[in-house]
N, C-alpha and C positions, 0 to 999 in steps of 0.2 A: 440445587443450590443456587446458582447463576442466573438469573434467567435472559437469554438475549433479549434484547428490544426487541420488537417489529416495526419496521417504518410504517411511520401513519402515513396514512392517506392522504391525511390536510397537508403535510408537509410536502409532500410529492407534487401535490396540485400547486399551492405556492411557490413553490419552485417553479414550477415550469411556466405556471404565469408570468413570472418576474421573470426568464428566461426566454419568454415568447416575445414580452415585451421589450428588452434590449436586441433579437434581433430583428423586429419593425422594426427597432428605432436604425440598426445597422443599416438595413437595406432600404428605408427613405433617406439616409442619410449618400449611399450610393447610386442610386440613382437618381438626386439631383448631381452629385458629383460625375457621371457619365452626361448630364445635358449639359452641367455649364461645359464640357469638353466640347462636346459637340458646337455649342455655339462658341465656342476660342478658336476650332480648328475652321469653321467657316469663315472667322475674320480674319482669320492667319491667311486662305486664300485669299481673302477677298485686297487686301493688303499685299499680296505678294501679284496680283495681277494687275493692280494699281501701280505696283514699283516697275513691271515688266512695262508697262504702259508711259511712264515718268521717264527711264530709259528709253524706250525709242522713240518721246520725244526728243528728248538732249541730244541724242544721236542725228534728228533731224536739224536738231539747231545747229549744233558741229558743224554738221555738212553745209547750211546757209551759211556759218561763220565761213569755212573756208573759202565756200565759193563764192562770197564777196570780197574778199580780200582781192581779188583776180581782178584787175583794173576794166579788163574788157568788160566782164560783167558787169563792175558799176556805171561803165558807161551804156552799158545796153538798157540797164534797168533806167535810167535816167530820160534815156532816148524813150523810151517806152510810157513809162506812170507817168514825169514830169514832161515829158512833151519837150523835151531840152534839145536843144542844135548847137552843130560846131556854126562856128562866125562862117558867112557866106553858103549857108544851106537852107534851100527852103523847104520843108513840109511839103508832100504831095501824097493827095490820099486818093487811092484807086475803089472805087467799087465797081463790083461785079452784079448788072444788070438783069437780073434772072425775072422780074416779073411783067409780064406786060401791060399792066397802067403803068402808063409814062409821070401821071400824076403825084404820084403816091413815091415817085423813085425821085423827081425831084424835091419834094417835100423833103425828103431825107437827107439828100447831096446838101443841100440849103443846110439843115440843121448840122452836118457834119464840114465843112465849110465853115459855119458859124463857130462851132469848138475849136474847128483847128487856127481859126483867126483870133480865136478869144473875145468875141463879139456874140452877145444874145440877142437873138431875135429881138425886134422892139415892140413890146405889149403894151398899149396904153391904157387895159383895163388897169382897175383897182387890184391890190393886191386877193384879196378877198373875194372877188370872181374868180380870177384865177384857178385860187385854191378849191374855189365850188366846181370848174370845169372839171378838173384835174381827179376828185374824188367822182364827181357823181354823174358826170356824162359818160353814155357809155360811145368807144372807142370804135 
């Protein structure tokens, strides 16, 4: 009387095309979703090693804020980079004579002298030689 179907073939195979094809499309769609992870969790360190970094600088700043506030200190640093004195002190600069041309050590005393009097050597080349000795002559 009845007769059951029997699944056709064509139908089975369409299916499973259409079936094949949605899950390429699942698993290109997952595995770009695994790279762009990969690349977030990279910038995520890379951003968090920067913040650790950003951090100990401010912490170094901190520390020069506070230890400028300390009076000595800005007087030391004063004395020191500006070359600054109390009223009635004079500057005295020691070197220590390690090489044997006498020449070449007062060449040096002269120019450090000169700094610490604030007086340049007097050159009455051109600017422009100067600047030739100073690159191209060798030392």
């Amino acid at each position: 009387m009845f007769k059951k179907k029997l699944p056709n073939h064509r139908t089975h195979r369409i299916f499973f095309i259409i079936s094949l094809f949605f899950l390429i499309i699942v698993i290109i769609g997952l595995t770009r979703e695994v790279a762009n992870r990969q690349t977030i969790n990279k910038k995520i360190q890379s951003l968090e090693s920067e913040v650790n970094k950003v951090q100990t600088e401010n912490q170094d700043i901190n520390n020069l804020i506070t230890s400028g506030q300390d009076s000595g200190y800005l007087e030391k640093e004063a004395r020191i980079k500006l070359g600054l004195q109390r009223p009635g002190e004079k500057v005295v600069v020691i070197i220590k004579n390690d090489s044997p041309d006498n020449s070449s050590a007062v060449g040096i005393k002269q120019e450090i002298i000169d700094q610490a009097m604030n007086t340049a050597p007097t050159d009455e080349r051109p600017n422009l030689a100067r600047w030739f000795d100073y690159f191209l002559k060798k030392q």
